[in-house]
C-alpha positions in Angstrom: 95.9 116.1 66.9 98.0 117.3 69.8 99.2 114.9 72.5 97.3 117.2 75.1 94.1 116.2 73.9 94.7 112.6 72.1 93.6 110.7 75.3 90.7 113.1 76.0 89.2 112.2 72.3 86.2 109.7 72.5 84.0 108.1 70.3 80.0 109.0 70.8 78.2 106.7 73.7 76.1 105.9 70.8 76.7 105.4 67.2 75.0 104.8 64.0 74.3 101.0 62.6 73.9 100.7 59.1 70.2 100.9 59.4 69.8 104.2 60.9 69.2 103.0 64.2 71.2 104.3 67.5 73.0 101.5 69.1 73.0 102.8 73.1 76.2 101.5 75.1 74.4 99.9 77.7 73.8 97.6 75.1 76.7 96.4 75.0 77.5 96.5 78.5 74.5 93.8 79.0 76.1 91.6 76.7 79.7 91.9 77.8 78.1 90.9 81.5 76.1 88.3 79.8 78.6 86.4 77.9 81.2 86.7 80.8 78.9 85.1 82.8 77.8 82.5 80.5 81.1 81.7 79.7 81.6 81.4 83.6 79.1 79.4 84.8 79.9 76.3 82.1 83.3 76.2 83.6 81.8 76.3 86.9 79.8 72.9 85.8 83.5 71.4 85.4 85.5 72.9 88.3 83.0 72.5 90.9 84.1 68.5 92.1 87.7 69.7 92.8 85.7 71.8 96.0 84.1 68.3 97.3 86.9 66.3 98.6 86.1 65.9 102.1 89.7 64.9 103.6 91.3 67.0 106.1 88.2 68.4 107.3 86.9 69.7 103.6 89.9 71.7 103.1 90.1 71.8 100.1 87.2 73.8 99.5 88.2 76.9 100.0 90.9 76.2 102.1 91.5 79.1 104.8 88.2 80.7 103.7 86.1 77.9 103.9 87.6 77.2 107.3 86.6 80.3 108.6 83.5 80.5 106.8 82.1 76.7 108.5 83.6 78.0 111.7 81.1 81.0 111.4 78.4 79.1 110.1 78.0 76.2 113.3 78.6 79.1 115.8 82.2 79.0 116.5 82.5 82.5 115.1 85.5 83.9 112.9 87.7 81.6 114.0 90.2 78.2 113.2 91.9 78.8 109.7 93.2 75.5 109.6 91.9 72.0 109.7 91.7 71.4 112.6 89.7 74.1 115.8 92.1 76.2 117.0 90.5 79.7 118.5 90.0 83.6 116.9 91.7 84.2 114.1 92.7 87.3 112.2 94.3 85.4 108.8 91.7 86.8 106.5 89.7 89.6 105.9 86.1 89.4 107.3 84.1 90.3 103.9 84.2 86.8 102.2 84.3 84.4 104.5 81.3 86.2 105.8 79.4 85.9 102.5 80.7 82.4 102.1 79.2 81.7 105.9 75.8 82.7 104.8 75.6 80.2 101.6 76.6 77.4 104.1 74.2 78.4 106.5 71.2 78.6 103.3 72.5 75.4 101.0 74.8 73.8 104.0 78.0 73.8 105.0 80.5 72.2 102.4 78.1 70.9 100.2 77.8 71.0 96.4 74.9 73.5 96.6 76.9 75.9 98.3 79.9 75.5 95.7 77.6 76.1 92.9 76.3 78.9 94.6 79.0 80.4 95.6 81.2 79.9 92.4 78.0 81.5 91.1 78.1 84.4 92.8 82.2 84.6 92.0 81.2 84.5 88.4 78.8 87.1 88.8 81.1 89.8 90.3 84.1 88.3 87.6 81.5 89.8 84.6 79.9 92.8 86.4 84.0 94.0 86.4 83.2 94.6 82.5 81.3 97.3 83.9 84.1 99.7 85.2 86.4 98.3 82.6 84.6 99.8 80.1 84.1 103.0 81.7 87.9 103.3 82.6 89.0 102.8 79.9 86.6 104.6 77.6 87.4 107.8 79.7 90.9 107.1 78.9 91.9 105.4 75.9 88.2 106.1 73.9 85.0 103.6 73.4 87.1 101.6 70.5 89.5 100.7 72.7 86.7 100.5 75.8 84.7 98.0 73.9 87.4 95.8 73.3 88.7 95.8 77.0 85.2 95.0 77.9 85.2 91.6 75.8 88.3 90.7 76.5 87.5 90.5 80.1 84.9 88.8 79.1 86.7 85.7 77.9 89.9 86.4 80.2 91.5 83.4 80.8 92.3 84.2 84.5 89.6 85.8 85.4 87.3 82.5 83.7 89.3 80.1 85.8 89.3 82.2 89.0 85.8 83.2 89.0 84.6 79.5 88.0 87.4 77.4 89.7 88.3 79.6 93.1 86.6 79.9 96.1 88.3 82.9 97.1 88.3 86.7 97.7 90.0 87.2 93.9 87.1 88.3 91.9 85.2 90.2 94.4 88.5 92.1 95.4 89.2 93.0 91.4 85.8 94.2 91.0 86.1 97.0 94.1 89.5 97.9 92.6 88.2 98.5 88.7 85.2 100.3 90.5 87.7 102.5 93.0 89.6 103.4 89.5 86.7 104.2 88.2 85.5 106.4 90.9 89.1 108.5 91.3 88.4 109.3 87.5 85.5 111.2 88.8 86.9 112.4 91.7 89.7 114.4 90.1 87.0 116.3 88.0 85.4 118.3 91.6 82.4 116.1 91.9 80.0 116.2 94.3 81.3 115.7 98.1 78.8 112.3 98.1 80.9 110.7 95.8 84.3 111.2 98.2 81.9 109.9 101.0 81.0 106.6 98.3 84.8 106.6 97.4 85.8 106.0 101.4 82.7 103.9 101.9 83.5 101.2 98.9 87.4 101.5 99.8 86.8 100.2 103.5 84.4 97.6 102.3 87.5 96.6 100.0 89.7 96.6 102.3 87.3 94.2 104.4 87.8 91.7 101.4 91.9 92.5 100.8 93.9 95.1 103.3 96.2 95.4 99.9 93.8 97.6 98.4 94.8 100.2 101.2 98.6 99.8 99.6 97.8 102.3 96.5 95.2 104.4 98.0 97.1 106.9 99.4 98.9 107.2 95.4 95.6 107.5 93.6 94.3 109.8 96.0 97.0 112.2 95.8 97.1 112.3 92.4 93.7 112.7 91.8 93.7 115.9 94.8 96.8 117.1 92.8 94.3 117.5 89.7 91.7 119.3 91.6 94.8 121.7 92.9 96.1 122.2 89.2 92.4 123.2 88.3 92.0 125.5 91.5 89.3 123.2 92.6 88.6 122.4 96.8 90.2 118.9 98.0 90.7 119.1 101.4 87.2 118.6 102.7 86.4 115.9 100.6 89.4 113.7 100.8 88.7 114.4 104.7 85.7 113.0 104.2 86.6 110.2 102.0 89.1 108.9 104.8 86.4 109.1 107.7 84.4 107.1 105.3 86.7 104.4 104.9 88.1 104.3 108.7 83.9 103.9 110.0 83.5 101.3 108.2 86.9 99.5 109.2 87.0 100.7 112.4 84.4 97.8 113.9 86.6 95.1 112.6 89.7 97.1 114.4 88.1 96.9 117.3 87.1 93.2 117.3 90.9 92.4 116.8 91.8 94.7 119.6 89.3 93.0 122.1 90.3 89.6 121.0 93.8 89.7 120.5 94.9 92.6 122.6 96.8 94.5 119.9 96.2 96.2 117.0 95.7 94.4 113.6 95.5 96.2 110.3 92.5 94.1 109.2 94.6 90.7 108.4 97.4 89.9 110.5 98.9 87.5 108.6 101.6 89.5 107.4 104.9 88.4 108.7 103.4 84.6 108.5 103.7 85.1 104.4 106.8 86.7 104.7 108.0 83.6 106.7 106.5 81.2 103.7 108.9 82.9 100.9 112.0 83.8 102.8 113.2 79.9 104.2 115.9 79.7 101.9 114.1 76.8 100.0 113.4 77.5 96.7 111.9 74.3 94.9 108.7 76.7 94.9 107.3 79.6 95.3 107.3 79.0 99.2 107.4 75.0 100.7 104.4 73.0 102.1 107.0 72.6 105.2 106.6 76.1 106.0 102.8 76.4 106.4 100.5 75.5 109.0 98.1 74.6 106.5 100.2 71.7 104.6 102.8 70.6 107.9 101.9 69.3 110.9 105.0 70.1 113.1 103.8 73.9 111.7 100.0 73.7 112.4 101.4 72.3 116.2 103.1 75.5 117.0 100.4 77.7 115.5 98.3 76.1 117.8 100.6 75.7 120.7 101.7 79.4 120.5 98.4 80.9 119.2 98.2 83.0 116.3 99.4 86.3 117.8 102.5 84.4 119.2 102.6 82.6 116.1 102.9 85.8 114.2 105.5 87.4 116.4 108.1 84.1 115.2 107.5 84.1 111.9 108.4 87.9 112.1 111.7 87.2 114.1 112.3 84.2 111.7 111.6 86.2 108.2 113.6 89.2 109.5 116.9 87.2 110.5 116.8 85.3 106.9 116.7 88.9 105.6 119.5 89.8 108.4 121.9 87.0 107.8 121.4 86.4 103.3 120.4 89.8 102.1 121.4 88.8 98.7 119.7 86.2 98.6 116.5 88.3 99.8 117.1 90.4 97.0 117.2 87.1 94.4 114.2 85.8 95.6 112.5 89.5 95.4 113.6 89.6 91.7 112.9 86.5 91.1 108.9 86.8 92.2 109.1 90.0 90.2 109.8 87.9 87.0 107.1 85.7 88.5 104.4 87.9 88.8 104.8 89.4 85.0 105.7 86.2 83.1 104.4 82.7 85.3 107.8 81.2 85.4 109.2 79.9 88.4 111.6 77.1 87.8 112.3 74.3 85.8 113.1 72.2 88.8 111.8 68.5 87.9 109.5 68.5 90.9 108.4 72.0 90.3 107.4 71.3 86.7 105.4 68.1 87.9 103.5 69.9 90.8 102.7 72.7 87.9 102.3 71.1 84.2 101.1 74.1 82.5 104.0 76.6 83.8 105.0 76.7 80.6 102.2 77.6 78.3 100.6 79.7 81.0 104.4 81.5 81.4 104.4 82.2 77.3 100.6 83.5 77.5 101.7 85.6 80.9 104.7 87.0 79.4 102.9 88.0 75.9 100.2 89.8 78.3 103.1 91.7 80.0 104.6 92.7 76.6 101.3 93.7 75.6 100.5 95.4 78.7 103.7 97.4 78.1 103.3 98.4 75.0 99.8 100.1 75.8 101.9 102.0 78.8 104.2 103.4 76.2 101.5 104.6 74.0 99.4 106.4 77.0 102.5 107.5 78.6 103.7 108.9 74.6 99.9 110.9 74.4 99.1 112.0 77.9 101.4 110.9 81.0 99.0 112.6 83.2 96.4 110.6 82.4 98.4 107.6 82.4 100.0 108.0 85.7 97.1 105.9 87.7 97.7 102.8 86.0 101.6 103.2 86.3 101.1 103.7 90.1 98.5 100.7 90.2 101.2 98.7 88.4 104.0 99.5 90.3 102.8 99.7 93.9 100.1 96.6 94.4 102.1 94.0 93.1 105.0 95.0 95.7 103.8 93.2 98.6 104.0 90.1 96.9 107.4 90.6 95.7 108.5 90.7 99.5 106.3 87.7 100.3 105.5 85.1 97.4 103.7 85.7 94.7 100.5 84.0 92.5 98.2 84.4 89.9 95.8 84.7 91.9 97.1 87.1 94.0 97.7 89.0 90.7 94.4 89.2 89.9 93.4 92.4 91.7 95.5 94.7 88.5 94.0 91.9 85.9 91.4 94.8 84.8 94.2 97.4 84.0 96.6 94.4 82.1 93.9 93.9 80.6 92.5 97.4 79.4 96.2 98.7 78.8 96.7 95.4 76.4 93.3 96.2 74.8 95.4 99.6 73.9 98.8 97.8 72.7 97.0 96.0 70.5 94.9 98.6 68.9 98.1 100.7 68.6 99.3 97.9 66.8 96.5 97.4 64.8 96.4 93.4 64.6 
């Protein structure tokens, strides 16, 4: 078989059992979803009293989110991030704090109801991502190698723990990026000029839930226009009307930022306050409680003194002269959250290592993903580098933002579906 065509072969959506019978693949699409959430929601039993801790105003449950989210639901609107009341804010993304706003204002706000239900509906959108991991990775790797990505999201240790343990964006986010993937599959074969208009739609509503997603946009869609152009297919009108899908539906939350703060703010505008967090100088973790409003009081002070657009504006002045005055150390901490982000080791700094006990068996099952992960790269990019080139540029250009800032697994968790998928392929290549 050629290496034009090796990617390209698939396996029938539907294939004989030994009795006869025709086995569809929706099939196992239900169970996939089924067991993932299963598996999910008896965590979830477990996880669920590390979100009641009332102290420091119930912080703890969902932190900045949950914040938000009680400010919305007693009236206040989107608003104090922190602990303590402290006016608009533009530190998150609108989309889930929203949704977690409507489960306090149904079960109550901070209560266990609404983390069950919540960490229900986490769970939910953690297995429906079995869905467009199947589907991507059928259309590139074939329906062997689909089926196993599937279930192995389906017992993913990450995405289990984040889904059942996380009151945050990370699963929701991670299921619009597998689905977006999906999507610029179809787009680079000429479909119909609805499904641009769907692309744009479900890409602002992404970026409503994470402004990263708009990072590798611009990438996928130019590689998928450069297929249409290779074909001698049209792809100016419908990437036109892909991106005046995606700026109506961001352009409402644009202009709420513009009337409140007076400036414009690229759906978060918490930027240069990360940036601040991982560029002190300290590096006994990954950034220091000292540095955030959240975890100092001298910070949360001048956050609230200074507001959050003047708070943003000297964490910008501050981050850019500790890149100014220690470039190379800049450049050691960048490469050192790049090791971070593909193999979970940080430091073995006593007091790091207490703070994080499982470092190091979550550092050997990271780094054996990474190798994994690699290893399915080198195959695809061996067979068909066109058809492999999405997941290199979803590989190399989300994770970059974090490498400037400070990285996490969670943060990671948005390219969990292609680790996962391209893994899926090392291992089949390798036949174990």
């Amino acid at each position: 078989m050629s290496k034009a065509v090796a990617l390209q072969t698939e396996e029938p959506v539907v294939r004989e059992t030994p009795s006869g019978t025709r086995t569809p693949f929706r099939r196992k699409l239900l169970l996939m979803v089924a067991a993932g959430l299963a598996l999910r929601l008896v965590v979830m039993w477990f996880m669920v009293p590390e979100h009641l801790d009332p102290s420091r105003n119930h912080w703890h449950f969902a932190w900045e989110t949950g914040m938000i989210a009680g400010a919305l639901a007693s009236g206040r609107g989107f608003s104090s991030p922190f602990a303590n009341p402290s006016g608009p804010t533009a530190w998150m993304g609108p989309l889930f704090p929203g949704l977690l706003a409507q489960v306090f204002r149904i079960f109550g706000s901070f209560s266990r109801a609404s983390a069950l239900a919540i960490l229900s509906v986490n769970s939910f959108f953690s297995a429906l991502t079995c869905i467009p991991i199947f589907f991507v990775a059928k259309r590139t790797f074939g329906a062997k190698t689909a089926t196993w990505a599937g279930w192995a999201w389906a017992v993913f240790p990450y995405a289990v723990y984040l889904a059942a343990g996380r009151i945050w964006e990370n699963s929701l986010t991670a299921l619009f990026m597998t689905t977006l993937f999906w999507l610029i599959l179809s787009l680079r074969d000429g479909t119909s000029p609805w499904v641009w208009v769907g692309f744009g739609l479900l890409a602002g509503i992404a970026a409503l839930s994470n402004p990263v997603v708009l990072g590798i946009l611009p990438f996928l869609l130019a590689w998928a226009c450069w297929e249409l152009r290779v074909h001698h297919r049209p792809w100016k009108l419908p990437l036109a009307l892909a991106a005046v899908a995606l700026v109506l539906v961001a352009t409402p939350w644009e202009v709420r930022n513009y009337r409140v703060f007076g400036k414009f703010i690229p759906i978060r505008g918490n930027f240069w306050a990360e940036m601040r967090f991982g560029n002190t100088g300290d590096t006994s973790d990954i950034y220091p409680d000292w540095a955030h409003p959240a975890t100092s009081d001298s910070e949360w002070r001048e956050y609230a003194r200074l507001g959050e657009v003047a708070y943003m504006d000297r964490e910008r002045h501050l981050a850019l002269d500790f890149i100014r005055q220690y470039p190379g150390e800049f450049a050691w901490l960048t490469f050192r959250r790049f090791g971070f982000t593909w193999t979970g080791f940080w430091s073995l700094n006593p007091a790091y290592a207490a703070n994080e006990p499982f470092q190091i068996p979550n550092a050997v099952f990271c780094s054996s993903l990474t190798l994994l992960m690699l290893l399915g790269i080198r195959k695809a990019w061996r067979r068909q580098p066109r058809g492999a080139i999405p997941f290199v540029l979803i590989l190399v250009i989300l994770p970059m933002a974090y490498y400037v800032t400070h990285p996490c697994m969670d943060y990671r968790h948005i390219i969990d579906p292609e680790i996962v998928m391209l893994a899926a392929y090392g291992l089949s290549w390798q036949r174990l």
